[in-house]
ZALUMVO-634830 format. One line per 2 residues: number of its first residue (from 0); their letters; for each residue z, x, y of N, C-alpha, C. Coordinates in steps of 0.2 Angstrom, whole numbers. Each point is the difference from the previous one (the first is absolute). Layout:
# ZALUMVO-634830
NUM	A	Z,X,Y,Z,X,Y,Z,X,Y  ...;
# end
This chain:
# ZALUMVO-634830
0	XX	-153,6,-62,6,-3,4,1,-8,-3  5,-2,1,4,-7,-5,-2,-6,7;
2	XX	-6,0,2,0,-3,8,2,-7,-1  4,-3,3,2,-7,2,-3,-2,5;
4	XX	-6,-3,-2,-4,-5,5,4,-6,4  6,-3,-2,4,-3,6,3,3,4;
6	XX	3,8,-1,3,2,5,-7,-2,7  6,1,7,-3,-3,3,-5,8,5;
8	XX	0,7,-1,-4,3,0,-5,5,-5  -2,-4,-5,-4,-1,-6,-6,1,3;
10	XX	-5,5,1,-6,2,2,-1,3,4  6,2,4,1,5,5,0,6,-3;
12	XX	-4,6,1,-1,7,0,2,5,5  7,4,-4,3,4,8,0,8,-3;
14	XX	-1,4,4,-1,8,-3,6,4,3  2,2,-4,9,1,4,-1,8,-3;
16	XX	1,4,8,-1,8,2,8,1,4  4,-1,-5,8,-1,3,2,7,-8;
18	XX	7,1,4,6,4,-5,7,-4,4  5,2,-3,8,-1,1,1,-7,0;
20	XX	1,-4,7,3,-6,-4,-4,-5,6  -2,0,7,-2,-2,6,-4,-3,-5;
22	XX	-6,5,1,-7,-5,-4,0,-2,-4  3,4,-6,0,-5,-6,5,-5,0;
24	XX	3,-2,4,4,-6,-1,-5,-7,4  -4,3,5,-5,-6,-1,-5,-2,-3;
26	XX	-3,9,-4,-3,-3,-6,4,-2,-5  6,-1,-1,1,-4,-4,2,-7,-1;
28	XX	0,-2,7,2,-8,3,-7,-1,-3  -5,2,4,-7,-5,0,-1,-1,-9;
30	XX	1,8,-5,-1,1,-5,5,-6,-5  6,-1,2,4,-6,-1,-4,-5,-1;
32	XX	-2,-4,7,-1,-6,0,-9,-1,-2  -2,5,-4,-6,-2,-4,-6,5,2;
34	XX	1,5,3,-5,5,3,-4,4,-4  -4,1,0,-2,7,-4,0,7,3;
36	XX	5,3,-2,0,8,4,1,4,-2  -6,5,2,-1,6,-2,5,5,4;
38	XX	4,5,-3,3,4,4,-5,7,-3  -1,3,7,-5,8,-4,6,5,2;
40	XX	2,4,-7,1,3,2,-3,7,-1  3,6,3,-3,7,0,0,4,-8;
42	XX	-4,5,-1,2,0,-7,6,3,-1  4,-2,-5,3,4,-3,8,-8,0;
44	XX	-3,-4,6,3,-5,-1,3,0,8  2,-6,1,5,-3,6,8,5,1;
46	XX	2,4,4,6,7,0,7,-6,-2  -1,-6,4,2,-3,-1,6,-2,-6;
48	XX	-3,1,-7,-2,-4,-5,8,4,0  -2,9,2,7,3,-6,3,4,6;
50	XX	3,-4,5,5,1,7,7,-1,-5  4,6,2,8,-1,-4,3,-4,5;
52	XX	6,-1,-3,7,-1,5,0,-7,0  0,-3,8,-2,-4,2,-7,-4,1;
54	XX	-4,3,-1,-9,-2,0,-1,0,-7  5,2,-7,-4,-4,-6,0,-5,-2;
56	XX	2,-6,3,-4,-6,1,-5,-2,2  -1,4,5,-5,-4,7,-7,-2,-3;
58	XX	-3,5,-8,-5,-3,-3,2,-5,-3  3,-2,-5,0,-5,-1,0,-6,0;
60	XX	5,-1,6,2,-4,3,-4,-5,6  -5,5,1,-5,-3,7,-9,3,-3;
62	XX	-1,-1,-7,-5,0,-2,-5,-3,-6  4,-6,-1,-2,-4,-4,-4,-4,0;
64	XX	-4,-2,-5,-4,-6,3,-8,5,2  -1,6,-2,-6,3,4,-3,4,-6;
66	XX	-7,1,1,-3,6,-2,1,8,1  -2,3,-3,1,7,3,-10,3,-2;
68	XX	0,2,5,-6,6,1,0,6,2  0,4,-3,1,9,4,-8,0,3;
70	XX	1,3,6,-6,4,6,3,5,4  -4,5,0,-1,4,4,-3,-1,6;
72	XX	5,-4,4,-2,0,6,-1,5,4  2,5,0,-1,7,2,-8,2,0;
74	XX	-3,-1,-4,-7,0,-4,-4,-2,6  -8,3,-2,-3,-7,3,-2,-7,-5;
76	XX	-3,4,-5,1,-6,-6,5,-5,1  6,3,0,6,-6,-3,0,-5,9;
78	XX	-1,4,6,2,-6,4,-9,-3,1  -5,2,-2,-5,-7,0,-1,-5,-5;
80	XX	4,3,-6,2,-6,-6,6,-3,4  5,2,5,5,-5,2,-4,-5,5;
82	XX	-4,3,3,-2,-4,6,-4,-5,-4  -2,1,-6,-6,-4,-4,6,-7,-3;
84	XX	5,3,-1,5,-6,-5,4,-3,7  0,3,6,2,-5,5,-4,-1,1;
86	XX	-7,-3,-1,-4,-5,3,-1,-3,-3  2,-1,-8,2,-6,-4,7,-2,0;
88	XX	2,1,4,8,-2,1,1,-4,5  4,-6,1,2,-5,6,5,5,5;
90	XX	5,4,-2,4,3,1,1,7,0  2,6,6,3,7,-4,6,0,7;
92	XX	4,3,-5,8,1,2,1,9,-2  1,1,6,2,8,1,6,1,3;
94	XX	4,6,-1,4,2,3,3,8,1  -7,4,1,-1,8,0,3,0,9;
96	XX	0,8,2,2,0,6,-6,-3,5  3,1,5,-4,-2,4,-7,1,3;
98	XX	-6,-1,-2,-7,4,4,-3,3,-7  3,-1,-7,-3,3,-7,-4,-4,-2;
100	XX	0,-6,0,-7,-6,-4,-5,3,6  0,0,7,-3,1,2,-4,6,-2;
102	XX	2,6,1,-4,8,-2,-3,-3,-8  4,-5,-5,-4,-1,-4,-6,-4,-1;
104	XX	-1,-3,4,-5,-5,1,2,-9,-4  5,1,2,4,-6,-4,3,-5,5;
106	XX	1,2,5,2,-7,6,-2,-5,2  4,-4,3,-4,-7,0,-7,-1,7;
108	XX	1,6,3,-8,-1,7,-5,3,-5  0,6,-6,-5,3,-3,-2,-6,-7;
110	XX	5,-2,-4,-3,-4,-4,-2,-7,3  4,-4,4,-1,-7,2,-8,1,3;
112	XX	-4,5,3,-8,-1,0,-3,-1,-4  2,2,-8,-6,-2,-3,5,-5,-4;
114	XX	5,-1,-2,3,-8,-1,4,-2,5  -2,-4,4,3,-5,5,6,-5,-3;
116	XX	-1,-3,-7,7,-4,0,6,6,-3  -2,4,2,6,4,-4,9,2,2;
118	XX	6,-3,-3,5,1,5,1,5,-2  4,5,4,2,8,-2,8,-2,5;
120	XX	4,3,-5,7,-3,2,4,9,2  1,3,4,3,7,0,9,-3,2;
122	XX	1,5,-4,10,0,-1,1,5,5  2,2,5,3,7,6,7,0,2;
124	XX	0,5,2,6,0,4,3,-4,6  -6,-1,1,-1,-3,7,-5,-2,4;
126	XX	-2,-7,1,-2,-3,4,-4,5,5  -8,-1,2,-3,2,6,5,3,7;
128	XX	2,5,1,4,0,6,2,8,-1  5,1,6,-1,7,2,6,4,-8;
130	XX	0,-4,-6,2,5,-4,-4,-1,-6  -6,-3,0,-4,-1,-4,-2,4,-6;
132	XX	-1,6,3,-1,7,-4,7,5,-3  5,-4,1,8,2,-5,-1,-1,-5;
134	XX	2,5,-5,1,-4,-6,6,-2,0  2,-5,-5,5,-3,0,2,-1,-9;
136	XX	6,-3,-1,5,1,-4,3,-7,-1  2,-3,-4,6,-8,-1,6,2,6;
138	XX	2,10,-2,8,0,2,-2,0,9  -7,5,3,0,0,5,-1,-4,4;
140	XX	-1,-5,-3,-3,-8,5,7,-4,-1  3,0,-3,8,-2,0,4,3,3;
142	XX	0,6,3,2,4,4,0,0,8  -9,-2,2,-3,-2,3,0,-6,5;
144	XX	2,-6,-6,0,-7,-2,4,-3,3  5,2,0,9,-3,1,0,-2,-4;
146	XX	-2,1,-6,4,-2,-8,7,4,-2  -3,5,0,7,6,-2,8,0,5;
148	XX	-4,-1,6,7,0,4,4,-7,1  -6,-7,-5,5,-4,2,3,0,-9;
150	XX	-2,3,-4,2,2,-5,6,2,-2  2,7,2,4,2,0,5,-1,4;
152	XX	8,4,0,4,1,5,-2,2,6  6,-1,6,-2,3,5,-1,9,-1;
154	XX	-4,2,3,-1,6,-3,-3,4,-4  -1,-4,-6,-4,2,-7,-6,-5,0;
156	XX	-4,2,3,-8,-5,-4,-1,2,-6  -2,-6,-3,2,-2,-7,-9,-3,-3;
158	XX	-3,3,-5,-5,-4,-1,2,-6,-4  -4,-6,1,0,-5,-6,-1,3,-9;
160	XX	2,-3,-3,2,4,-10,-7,0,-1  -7,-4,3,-5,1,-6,-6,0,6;
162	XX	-7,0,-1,-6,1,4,0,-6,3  4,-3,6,-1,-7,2,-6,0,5;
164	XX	-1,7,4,-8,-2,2,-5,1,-2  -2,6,-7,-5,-1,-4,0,-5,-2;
166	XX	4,-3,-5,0,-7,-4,-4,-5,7  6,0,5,-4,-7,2,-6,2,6;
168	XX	-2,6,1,-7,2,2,-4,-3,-7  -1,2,-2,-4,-2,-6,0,-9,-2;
170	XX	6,-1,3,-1,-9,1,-5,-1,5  0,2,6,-2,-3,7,-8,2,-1;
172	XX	0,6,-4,-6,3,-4,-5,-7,-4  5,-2,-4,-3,-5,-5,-2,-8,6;
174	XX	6,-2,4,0,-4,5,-5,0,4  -5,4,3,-5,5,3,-4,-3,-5;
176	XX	-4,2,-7,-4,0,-2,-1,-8,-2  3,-4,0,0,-8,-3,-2,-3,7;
178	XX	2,3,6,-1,-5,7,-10,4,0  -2,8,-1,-6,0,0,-5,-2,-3;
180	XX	5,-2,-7,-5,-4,-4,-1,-7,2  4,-3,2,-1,-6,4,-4,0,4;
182	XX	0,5,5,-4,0,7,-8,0,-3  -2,5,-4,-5,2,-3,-4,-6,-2;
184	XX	5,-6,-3,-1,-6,-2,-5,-3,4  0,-1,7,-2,1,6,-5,2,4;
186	XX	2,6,0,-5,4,4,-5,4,-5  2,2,-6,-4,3,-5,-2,7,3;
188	XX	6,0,3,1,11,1,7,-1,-2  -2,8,-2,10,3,-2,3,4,6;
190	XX	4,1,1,2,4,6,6,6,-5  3,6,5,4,4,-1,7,-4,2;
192	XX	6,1,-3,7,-2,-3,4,4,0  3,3,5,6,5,1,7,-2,-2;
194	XX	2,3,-3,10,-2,-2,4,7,2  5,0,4,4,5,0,8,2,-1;
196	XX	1,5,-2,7,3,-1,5,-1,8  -1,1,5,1,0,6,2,-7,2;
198	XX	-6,-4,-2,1,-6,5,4,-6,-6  -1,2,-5,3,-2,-4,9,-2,2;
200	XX	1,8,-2,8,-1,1,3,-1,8  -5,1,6,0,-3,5,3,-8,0;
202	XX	-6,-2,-5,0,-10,-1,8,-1,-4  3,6,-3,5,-1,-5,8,0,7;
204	XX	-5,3,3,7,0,5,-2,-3,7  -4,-4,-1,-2,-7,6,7,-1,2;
206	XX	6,-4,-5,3,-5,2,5,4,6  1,7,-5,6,3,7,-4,4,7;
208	XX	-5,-2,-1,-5,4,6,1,-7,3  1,-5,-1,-1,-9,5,7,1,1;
210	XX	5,0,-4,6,-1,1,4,7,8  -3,4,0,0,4,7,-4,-4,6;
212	XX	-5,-2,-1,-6,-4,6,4,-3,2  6,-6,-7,3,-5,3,4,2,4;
214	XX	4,6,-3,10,1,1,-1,4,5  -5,3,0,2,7,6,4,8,-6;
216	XX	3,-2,-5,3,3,-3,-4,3,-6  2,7,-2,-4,2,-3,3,-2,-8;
218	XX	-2,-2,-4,3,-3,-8,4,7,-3  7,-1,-3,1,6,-2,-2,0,-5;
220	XX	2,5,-7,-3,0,-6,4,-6,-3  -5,0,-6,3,-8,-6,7,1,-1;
222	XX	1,7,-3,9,1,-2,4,-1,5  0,-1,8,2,2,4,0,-10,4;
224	XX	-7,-3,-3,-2,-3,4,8,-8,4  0,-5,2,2,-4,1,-3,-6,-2;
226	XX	4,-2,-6,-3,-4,-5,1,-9,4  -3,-4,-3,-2,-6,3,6,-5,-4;
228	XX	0,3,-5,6,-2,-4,3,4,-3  9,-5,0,5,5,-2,1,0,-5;
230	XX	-2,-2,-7,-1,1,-5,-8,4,-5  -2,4,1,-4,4,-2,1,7,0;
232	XX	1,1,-6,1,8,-4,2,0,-4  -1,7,-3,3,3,-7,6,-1,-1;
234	XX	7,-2,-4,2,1,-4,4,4,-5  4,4,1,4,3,-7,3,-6,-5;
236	XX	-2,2,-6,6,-7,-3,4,7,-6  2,-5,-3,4,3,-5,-6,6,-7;
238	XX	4,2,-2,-4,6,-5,-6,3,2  0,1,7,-5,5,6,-6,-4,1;
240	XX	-2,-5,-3,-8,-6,1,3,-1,9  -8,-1,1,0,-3,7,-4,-6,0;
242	XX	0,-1,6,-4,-8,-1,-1,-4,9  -7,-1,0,1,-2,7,-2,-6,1;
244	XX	4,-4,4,2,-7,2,-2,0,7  -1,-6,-1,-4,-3,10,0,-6,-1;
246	XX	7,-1,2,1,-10,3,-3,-1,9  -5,0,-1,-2,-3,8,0,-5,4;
248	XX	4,-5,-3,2,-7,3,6,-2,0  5,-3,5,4,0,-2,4,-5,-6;
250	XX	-6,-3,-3,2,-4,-6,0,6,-5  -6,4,0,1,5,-6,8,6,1;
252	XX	1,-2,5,8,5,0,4,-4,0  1,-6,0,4,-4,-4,0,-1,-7;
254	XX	-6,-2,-2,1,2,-8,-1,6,-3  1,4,3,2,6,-3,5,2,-2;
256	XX	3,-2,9,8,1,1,3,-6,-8  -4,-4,-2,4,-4,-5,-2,5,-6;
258	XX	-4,0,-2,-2,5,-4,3,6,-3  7,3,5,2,5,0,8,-3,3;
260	XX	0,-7,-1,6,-2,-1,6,5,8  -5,-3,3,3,3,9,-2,-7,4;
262	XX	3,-5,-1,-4,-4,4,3,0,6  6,3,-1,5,2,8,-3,4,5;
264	XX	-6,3,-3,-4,3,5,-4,-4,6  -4,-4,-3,-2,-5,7,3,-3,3;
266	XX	7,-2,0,4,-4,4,4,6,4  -3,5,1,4,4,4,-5,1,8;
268	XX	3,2,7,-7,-2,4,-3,7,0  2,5,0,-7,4,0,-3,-1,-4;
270	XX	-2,-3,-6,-5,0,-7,-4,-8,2  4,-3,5,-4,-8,1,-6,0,0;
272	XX	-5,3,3,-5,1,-2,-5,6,0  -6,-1,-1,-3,7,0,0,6,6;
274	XX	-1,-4,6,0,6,8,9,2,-2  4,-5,-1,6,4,2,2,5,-6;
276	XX	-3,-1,-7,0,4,-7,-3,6,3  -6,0,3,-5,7,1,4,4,6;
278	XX	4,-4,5,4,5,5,6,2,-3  2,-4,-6,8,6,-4,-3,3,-8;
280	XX	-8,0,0,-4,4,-5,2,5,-5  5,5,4,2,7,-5,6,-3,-3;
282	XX	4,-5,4,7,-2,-3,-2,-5,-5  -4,-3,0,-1,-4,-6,-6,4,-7;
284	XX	-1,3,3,-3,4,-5,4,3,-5  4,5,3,6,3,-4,4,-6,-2;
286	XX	2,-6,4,3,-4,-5,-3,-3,-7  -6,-1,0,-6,-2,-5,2,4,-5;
288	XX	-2,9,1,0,3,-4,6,2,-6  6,-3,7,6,2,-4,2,-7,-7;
290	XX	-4,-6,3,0,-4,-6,-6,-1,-8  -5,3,4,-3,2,-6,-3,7,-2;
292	XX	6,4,2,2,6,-3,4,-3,-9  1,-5,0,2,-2,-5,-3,-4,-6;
294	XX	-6,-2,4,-4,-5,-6,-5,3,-3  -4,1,-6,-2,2,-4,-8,-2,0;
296	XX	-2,5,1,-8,-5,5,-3,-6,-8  1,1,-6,-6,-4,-3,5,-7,0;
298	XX	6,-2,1,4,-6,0,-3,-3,8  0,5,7,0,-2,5,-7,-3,1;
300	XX	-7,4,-3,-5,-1,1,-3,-6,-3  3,-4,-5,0,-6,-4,2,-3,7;
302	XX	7,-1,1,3,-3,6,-4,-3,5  -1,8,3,-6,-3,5,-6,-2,0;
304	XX	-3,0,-8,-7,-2,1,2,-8,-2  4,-2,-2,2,-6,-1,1,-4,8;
306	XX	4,5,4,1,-5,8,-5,2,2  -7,2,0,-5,2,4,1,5,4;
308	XX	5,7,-1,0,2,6,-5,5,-1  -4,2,5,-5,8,-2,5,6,-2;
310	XX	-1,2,-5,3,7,-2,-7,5,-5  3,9,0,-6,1,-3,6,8,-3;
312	XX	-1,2,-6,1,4,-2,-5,7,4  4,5,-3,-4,6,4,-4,3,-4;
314	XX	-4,-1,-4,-5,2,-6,-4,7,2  -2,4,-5,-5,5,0,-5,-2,-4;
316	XX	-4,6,3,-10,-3,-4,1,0,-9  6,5,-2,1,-3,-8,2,-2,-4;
318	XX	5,-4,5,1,-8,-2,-5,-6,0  -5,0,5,-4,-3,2,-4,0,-6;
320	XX	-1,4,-6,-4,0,-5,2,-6,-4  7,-1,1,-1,-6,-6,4,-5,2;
322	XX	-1,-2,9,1,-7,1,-1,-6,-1  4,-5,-2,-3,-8,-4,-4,0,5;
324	XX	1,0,6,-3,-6,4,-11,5,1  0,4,0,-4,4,2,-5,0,-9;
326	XX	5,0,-7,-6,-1,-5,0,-8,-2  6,-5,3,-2,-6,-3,-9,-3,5;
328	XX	2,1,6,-3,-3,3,-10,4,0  1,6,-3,-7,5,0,-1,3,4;
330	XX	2,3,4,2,6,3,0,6,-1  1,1,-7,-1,8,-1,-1,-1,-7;
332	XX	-7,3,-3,-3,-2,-1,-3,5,-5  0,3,-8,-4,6,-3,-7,2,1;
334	XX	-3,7,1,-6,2,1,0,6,-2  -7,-2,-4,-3,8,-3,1,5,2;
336	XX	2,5,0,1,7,6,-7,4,0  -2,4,2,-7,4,-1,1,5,-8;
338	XX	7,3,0,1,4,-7,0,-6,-7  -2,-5,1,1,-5,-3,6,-4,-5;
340	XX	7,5,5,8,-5,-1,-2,-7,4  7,-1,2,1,-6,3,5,1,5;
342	XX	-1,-5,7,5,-1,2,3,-6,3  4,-1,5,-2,-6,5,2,0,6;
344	XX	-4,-5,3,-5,1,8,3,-7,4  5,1,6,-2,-7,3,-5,0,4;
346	XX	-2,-9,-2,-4,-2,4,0,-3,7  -6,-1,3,-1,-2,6,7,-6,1;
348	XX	2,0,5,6,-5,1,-5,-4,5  -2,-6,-4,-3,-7,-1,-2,-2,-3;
350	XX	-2,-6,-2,-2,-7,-5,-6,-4,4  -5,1,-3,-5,-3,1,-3,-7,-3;
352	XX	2,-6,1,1,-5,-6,2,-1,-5  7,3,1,2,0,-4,2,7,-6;
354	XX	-4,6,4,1,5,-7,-1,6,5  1,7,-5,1,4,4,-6,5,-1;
356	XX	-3,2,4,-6,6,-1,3,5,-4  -3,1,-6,3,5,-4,-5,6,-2;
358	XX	4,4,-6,-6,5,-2,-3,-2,-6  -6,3,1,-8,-4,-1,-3,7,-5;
360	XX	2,5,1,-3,6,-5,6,5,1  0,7,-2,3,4,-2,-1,5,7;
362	XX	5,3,0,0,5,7,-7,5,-5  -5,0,6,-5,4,-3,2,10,-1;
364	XX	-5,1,-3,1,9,-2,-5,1,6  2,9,0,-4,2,7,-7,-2,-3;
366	XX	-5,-2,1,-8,0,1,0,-4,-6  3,-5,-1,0,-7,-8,-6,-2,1;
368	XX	-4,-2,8,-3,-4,0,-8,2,4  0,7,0,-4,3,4,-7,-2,-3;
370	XX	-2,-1,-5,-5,1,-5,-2,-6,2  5,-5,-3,-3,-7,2,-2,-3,8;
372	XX	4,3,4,-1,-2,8,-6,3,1  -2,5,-1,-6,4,3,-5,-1,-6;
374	XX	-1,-3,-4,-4,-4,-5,-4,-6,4  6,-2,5,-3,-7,-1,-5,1,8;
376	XX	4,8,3,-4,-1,4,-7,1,0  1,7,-5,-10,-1,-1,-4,-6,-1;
378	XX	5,-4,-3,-4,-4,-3,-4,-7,5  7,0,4,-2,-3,8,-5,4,5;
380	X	-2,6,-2,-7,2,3,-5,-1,0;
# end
């Protein structure tokens, strides 16, 4: 391993009994910022690895930075060599169903008696409580959630484009295992670390769950919603581009309105300011669109980024491949692949003093490092 002893989890040992993208997206935060993790997979490799469609990313993308060791947990052999390499490990992060580490003898009441500082972090469906024992899904817990319904139109729940509660369960995953290690700091025990699909997208939809407490009124969906500003949306311009603008001040709708060479617009009184703009909202909407049904979005977007106004093209994930702003600044990033091409990988979105956690080795092969991991363990006996 290419280990960066300044990274600021450099010494940390985590054993990662994860597939898809939950768990391996917190082993790959911790494995990011300096961790050493072993991921074991089953033999023949992680299913993971060769999912089509949409899931032929999810290996690569949320598995970098780690070892790999094939075990037959199924085994007896292979799960007392597991139980042997978490108790040289600070860390183990799992995400099988519910009640399975335990029949294996791999959970955190059965391993933390004979290691006491050890955190074990499970990724679930759900939180301790009466649905505990569900399995659960990204799409079911957004269904669940009030993600989809505020998502979609009225009437069509709609999921969000990509795993937004894997992904950020596997944050609160990695967020869990930095406050344990803290605590540990302290108390010199490790404790268990639960992150869920559930509660997750529940937290994603806190704000419109308060917004009822307050209003009495239930939130309708996002398409449908009552915007807070009358300038926020998408755009048609000329040659089919779209482009969305959001002036939320009434200074940023006046220079817009200059912008677009309509300054006749704010001297008029229903546009005087923002509450009486949001009450004639559809009329000015369609007026908007019918003036920059005309402008050509790369003359306009120059325009507006010169007046500060916020605006944003509507991009897809393969444009995003060769955005300036995403390779000047190191954000997406070349990495060995396991067949040993190449691709690129964004990184963690933050800067640590200045630099961005990056990749450190090559996306491992099934079992790259099996020899060596279980090497070191006899040796440590």
């Amino acid at each position: 391993m290419n280990q960066d002893n300044t990274l600021p989890l450099a010494g940390i040992r985590v054993l990662e009994f994860t597939h898809m993208v939950m768990g391996p997206t917190c082993g790959m935060i911790l494995a990011d910022l300096g961790a050493e993790v072993i991921k074991v997979e089953p033999p023949g490799g992680d299913k993971t690895r060769k999912l089509p469609g949409l899931g032929i990313g999810f290996f690569r993308s949320f598995n970098r930075n780690k070892k790999s060791v094939v075990l037959d947990i199924t085994s007896e052999a292979g799960r007392q060599t597991a139980a042997e390499l978490a108790g040289s490990c600070d860390v183990v992060l799992e995400n099988f169903r519910p009640g399975l580490m335990s029949e294996l003898g791999l959970d955190y009441e059965t391993l933390s008696k004979k290691y006491p500082r050890l955190i074990c972090v499970s990724h679930k469906g759900f939180l301790p409580g009466p649905y505990e024992k569900r399995l659960a899904l990204d799409e079911v817990v957004q269904m669940m959630g009030g993600l989809s319904y505020m998502t979609g139109p009225v009437g069509r729940p709609l999921r969000a484009g990509t795993s937004v509660n894997d992904i950020m369960g596997g944050m609160f995953g990695a967020i869990g295992v930095l406050a344990a290690l803290r605590e540990r700091d302290r108390t010199g025990r490790g404790q268990e670390v639960q992150s869920a699909l559930f509660e997750n997208c529940v937290f994603l939809s806190s704000q419109h769950m308060q917004q009822f407490l307050m209003t009495g009124e239930p939130p309708p969906p996002m398409p449908s919603r009552v915007s807070a500003w009358s300038v926020y949306d998408v755009f048609s311009l000329a040659d089919g581009d779209q482009l969305f603008i959001g002036a939320v001040s009434d200074k940023q709708f006046n220079t817009l309105c200059r912008v677009l060479e309509r300054t006749d617009l704010p001297a008029r009184p229903e546009y005087a300011d923002n509450a009486a703009r949001v009450a004639v909202r559809p009329q000015l909407l369609e007026e908007l669109g019918a003036i920059l049904a005309n402008h050509r979005v790369g003359e306009l977007t120059s325009k507006l980024e010169a007046a500060g106004i916020p605006y944003a093209p509507i991009s897809r994930p393969e444009q995003l491949v060769n955005d300036p702003h995403l390779k000047q600044s190191g954000g997406l990033v070349p990495m060995t692949t396991d067949d040993g091409g190449s691709t690129e990988v964004v990184l963690l979105p933050l800067t640590m003093g200045g630099r961005r956690p990056g990749v450190r080795m090559p996306l491992p092969r099934i079992g790259e490092h099996t020899e060596e991991v279980l090497a070191r363990l006899k040796k440590a006996a």
